[in-house]
N, C-alpha and C positions, 0 to 999 in steps of 0.2 A: 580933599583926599587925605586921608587918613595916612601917617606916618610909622611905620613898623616898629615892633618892640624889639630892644636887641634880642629880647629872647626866643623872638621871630624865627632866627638864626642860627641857634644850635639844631647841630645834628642828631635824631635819633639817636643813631651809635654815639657818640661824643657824651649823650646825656646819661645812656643806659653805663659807660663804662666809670662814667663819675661816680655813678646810684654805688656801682658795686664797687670801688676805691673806698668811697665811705662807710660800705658795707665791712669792707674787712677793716678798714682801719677800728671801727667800733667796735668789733667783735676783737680784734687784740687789746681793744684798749687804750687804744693812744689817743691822743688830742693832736688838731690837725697841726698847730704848732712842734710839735714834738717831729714828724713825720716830714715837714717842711726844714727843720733843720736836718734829719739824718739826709735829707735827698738834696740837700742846697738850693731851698725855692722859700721864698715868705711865705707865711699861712694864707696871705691874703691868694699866693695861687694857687695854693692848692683847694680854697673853697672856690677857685672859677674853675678847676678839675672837675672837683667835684657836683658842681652845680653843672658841668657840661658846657659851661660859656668860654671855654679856651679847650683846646683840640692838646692831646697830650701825647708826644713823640713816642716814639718805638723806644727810645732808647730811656726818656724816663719812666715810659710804662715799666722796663723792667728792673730801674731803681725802686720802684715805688711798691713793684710785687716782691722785691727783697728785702724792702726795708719794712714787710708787712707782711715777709715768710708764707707770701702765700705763690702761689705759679701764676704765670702771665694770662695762660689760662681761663685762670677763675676770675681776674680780674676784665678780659677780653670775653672768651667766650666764642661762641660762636655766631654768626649774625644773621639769624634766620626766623623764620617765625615761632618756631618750635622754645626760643631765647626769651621771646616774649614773657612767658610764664615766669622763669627767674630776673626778669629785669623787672617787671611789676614786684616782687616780693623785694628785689635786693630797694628798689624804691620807697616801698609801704617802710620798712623796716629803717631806713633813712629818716625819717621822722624823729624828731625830737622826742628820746624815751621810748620809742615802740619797743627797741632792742631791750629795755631794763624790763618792760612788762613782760615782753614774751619769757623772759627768763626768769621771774617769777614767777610765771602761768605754770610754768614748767615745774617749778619746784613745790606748786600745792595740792593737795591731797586731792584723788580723783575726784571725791564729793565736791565738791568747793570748784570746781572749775564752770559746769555749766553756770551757776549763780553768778561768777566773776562775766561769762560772756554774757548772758542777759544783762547784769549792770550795766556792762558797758554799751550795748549795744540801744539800751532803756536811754543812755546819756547823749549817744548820738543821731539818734532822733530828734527832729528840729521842736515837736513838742516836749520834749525830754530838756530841752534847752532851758538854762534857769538865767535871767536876763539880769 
């Protein structure tokens, strides 16, 4: 019998409001340390927030949308299928850099973009994989 992952155990919602805690905190800027002292938690839980492996109360959800100027809202949401769509992106965008490329993508000349998505797109193809 096979033994379950703790990761087994988060919930949907729990994971999706992490995706987007880490979404805005990157999009202000801050490091999870910084964010962990203005709300009085160690960084170490605010990455189990973020990761969705610890359940985040009503009441620090809305330290955590103040101390990140954004509304409980956008960090919540609403929990329905239609939610789906931005919890996939606030996730994709949680990746290590995805935020600094997109914001570059943004800042280069029309011509130059499709070439940037073929690139990339050339790199993540498993034959495109350079070992």
């Amino acid at each position: 019998m096979m033994t379950r992952q703790p990761s087994d155990h988060r919930d949907p919602v729990d994971v999706a409001v992490g995706a987007r805690i880490r979404l805005a905190r990157k999009m202000c800027g801050q490091s999870q340390q910084a964010l962990a002292m203005t709300i009085g938690v160690s960084f170490q839980q605010v990455q189990k927030y973020e990761r969705g492996a610890n359940r985040v109360s009503a009441s620090m959800l809305v330290r955590i949308a103040a101390a990140l100027g954004v509304s409980v809202v956008e960090l919540f949401g609403p929990v329905e299928a239609a939610s789906r769509i931005s919890d996939d992106i606030a996730t994709m965008l949680s990746e290590p850099g995805a935020l600094n490329l997109l914001r570059a993508y943004c800042r280069l000349p029309l011509g130059y973009k499709a070439a940037v998505v073929s690139f990339v797109e050339a790199l993540s193809e498993p034959q495109g994989r350079v070992s």
